[in-house]
Structure formats: C-alpha cells, structure tokens
N, C-alpha and C positions, 0 to 999 in steps of 0.2 A: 442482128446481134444475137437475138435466142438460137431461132434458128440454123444458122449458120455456124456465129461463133461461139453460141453455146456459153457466152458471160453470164456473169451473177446480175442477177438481178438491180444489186447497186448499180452497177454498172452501166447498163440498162438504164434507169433512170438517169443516171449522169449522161450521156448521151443525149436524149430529150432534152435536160436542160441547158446543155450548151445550146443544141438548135433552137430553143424557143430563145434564147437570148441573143443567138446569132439574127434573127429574124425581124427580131423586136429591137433592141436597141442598136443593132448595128446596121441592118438594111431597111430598120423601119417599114415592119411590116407586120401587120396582126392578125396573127395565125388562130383568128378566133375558132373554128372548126376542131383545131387540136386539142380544144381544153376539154372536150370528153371522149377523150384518149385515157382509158385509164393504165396507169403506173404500175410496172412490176412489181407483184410481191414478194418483200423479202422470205423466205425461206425460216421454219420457225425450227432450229435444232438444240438439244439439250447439250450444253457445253459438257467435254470430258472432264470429269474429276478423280483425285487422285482421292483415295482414302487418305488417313490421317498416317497409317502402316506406308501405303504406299510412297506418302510424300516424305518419310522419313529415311526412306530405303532410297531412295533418288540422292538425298544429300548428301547420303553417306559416301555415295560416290564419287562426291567431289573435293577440290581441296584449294587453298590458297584463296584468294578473290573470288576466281568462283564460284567456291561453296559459300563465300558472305552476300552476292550476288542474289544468286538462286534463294538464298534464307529469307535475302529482302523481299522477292517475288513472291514468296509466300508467305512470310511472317508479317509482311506489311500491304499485301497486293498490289506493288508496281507493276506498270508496265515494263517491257522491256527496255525503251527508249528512256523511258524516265529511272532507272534504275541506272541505269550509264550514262546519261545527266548530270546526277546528283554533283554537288557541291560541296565542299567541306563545309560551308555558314548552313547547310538545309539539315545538317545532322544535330537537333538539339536533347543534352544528357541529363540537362537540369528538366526539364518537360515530358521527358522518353518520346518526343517524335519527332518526325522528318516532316519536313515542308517537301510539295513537291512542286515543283516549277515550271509553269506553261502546259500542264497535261493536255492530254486530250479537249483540245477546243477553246486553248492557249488561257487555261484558266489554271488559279494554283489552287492547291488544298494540303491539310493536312492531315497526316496519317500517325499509325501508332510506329515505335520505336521496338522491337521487341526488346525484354530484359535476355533471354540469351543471345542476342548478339550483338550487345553493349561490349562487350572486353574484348571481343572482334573488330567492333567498330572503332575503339580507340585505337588498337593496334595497326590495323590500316592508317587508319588517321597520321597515327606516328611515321609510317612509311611515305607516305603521300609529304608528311612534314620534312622529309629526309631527298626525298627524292626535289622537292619544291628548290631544299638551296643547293642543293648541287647542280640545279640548271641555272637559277642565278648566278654562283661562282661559274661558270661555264657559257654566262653572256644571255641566258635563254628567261624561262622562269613568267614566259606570258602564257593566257588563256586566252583562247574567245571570248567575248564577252555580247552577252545580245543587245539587241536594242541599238546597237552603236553608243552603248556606256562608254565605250573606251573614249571618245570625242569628250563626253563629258569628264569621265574621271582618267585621266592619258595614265595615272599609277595603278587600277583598279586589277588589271589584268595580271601584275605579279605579286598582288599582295596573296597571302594565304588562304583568306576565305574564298577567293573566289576559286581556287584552284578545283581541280576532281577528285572528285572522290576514289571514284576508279581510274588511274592515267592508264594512257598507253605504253608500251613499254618503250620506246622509242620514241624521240623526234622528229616533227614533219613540218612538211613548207604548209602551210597554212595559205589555198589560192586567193581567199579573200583580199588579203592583206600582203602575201606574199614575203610573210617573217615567218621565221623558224621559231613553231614551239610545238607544246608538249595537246596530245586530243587527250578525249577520253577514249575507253577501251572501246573496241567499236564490238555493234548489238549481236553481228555474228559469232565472232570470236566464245561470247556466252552463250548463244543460242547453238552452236554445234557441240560446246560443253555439256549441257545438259542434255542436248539429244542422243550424244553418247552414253551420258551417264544413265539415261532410262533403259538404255539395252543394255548395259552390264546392270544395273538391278532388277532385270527379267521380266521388268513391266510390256505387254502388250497393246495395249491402250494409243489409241491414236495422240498422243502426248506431247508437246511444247512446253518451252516456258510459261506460254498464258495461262497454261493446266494449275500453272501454281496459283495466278491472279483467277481463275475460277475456284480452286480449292479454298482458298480463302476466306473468300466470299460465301462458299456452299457451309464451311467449318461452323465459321461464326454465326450462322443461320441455324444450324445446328444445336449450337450451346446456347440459344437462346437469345441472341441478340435482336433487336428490333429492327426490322427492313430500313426506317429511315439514318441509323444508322450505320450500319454498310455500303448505303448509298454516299453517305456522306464521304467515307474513307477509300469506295473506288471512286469518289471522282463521278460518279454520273448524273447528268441534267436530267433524266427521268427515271424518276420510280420504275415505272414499266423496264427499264433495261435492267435496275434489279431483281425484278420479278422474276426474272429469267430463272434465277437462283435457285426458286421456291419449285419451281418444275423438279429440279433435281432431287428433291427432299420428298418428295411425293414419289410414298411406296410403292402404287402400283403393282407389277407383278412381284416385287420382293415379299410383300406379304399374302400371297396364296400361295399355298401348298400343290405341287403337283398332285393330278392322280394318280400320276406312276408313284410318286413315293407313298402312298397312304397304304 
C-alpha cells in the first residue's frame, strides 16, 4: 500500500486493522508476531488558514444560503457535513448558539451563534418556514429522521423543528423509505460554491471550506482565547488535535528579517 499505492497513512493503518481482525476474530488466529509491526505515521501538516482580510473577501463572493453556509463555517467552525445537517430546533436566538448533531465521532456539542448572522438566520428560518407548508399542502412536508425516530414519533418528520435548515431545492424519492420528500442541500453543491468563490477573490492558497473551520479555530487563538475552549466548540476529543492550531500562530520565519532586506 505505501509502496505501490502510495495511500496515507490512515489508510495504511486501516488495512492492518481489518487483517488483525480478519485473522483474530474471524479465522481465529493469533497473529502474535505482527504486534511489533510498527504503524504508519501520520504525516504532521500546518492546516491552511485564511487571514481575517482573506476570509472576508471569500464571503463576499457569495450570496443567498451560501454565503449564510460558509458564514457558519467560519463564524461557528462547522464542518461541512454538519453545517447541511443542521436543523431548524439546533439554531437557538435566545442563547446565540447552535447545537450540533452527531459530529464527528457521533457526539453532539455546542457552539457559538454568531450575532451577524442572526437576521440571516431568521430569514432563512422564515423561508425554510414557507417552503415546509407548501410541501405539506402539496402531500410532502417529511424529513429523515435518525435513529428510526420516525417508528417512535410517526408525526416527528413534518413537524417544523425537525425540518432543514438548509433544504434542497427540490424533491426526491428518499431509497430508505422509498417516500418522496424534501433532503438537505447536499455538501458539494456548497463545497464547489465556495471554491469558486476563492478564485474570484484571488486567493491562491491551497483552500476548502475546512479553511474556514481552521480559520476559526487559528482566530480565536489569536484574540486570546484559551485552548480548552476551542476544543470545546470544534468538537474534539483531544487537546493535542487542537494544538494543531498553535503551530500556526507560531512566528517562525515571519518574524526575522531577511538579509536581503537589511
């Protein structure tokens, strides 16, 4: 796999651990020898970040949902999955924040709200409220619901909370269940949005939406906040994966002087 296929490392290790479990629990056999095999390391890189100029220049390029999307991505550090997730119940105005649902390692947390895009977020809200009964008059007006709620609550899936924050614009056969309703916006649709939008604001930077959930995270480290809270609001189980952050903030060669300029 290195050699040949040339995968990541993760990868790499995920392979081993299918075979040690193919081996052990399914052929019963203990591959005592393999355990001082040591594991690919991952690869240690400084996430790309957008300046504060930069990340302002990117938004501007966008409009409608997706510039309240991408706002979320950075004003809140969602992922991308979780940001076209969202819920109309997970946006709270009395608290300024979003709940997020199932993140990363099917855990929820909560995050900050930002105050400029409250009067965004209603307005959508209202659209999402508009578009919800016209598929009810129209027969439609369910959601997915996880966990197989819907067995428990069979109303749960057209009531208003549960609806998206972000729909789709259009109706689909849902294969699960095989009824017609409404998804959310799917992750590409925003994800080519904003990688448009970094080439019309002339950014060169190797850039994604995660650029914003790293920006974020780098900002607020920034203005002073303490590590254990930013961990707390991306969501991660170890410290050391925020630490990551702190690489970035560290001057390095930004504070020496060439010799050529002296």
């Amino acid at each position: 796999l290195a050699n040949v296929g040339r995968v990541a490392a993760s990868t790499q290790n995920q392979a081993l651990s299918a075979l040690l479990f193919l081996y052990r629990q399914v052929l019963g056999v203990d591959l005592a020898y393999i355990e001082g095999i040591e594991r690919a390391k991952r690869s240690s890189r400084v996430p790309v970040v957008f300046t504060r100029e930069e990340a302002g220049r990117v938004l501007a390029q966008l409009e409608g949902a997706h510039a309240l999307m991408a706002g979320l991505l950075y004003g809140a550090g969602l992922r991308v999955m979780e940001c076209v997730r969202l819920r109309v119940k997970d946006v709270d105005f009395g608290y300024r924040q979003i709940t997020v649902r199932d993140g990363k390692g099917e855990k929820d947390r909560r995050t900050v709200l930002p105050d400029s895009l409250a009067a965004s977020l209603e307005r959508q809200l209202q659209g999402v409220r508009s578009v919800h009964e016209e598929d009810l008059r129209r027969g439609y007006g369910g959601v997915h619901l996880p966990y197989a709620l819907d067995r428990k609550y069979p109303n749960a899936a057209t009531e208003s909370a549960w609806q998206w924050l972000f729909p789709a614009s259009k109706i689909s056969l849902d294969p699960r269940t095989r009824r017609l309703m409404r998804h959310h916006i799917s992750s590409d649709v925003l994800q080519r949005a904003v990688k448009a939008a970094i080439s019309r604001a002339g950014i060169t930077k190797k850039a994604s939406c995660h650029t914003f959930r790293h920006s974020f995270a780098t900002h607020l480290l920034e203005s002073g906040y303490d590590i254990r809270t930013v961990q707390e609001l991306l969501g991660h189980a170890d410290v050391k994966t925020t630490m990551l952050y702190t690489h970035v903030l560290n001057r390095g060669g930004r504070g020496v002087r060439s010799p050529l300029d002296a």
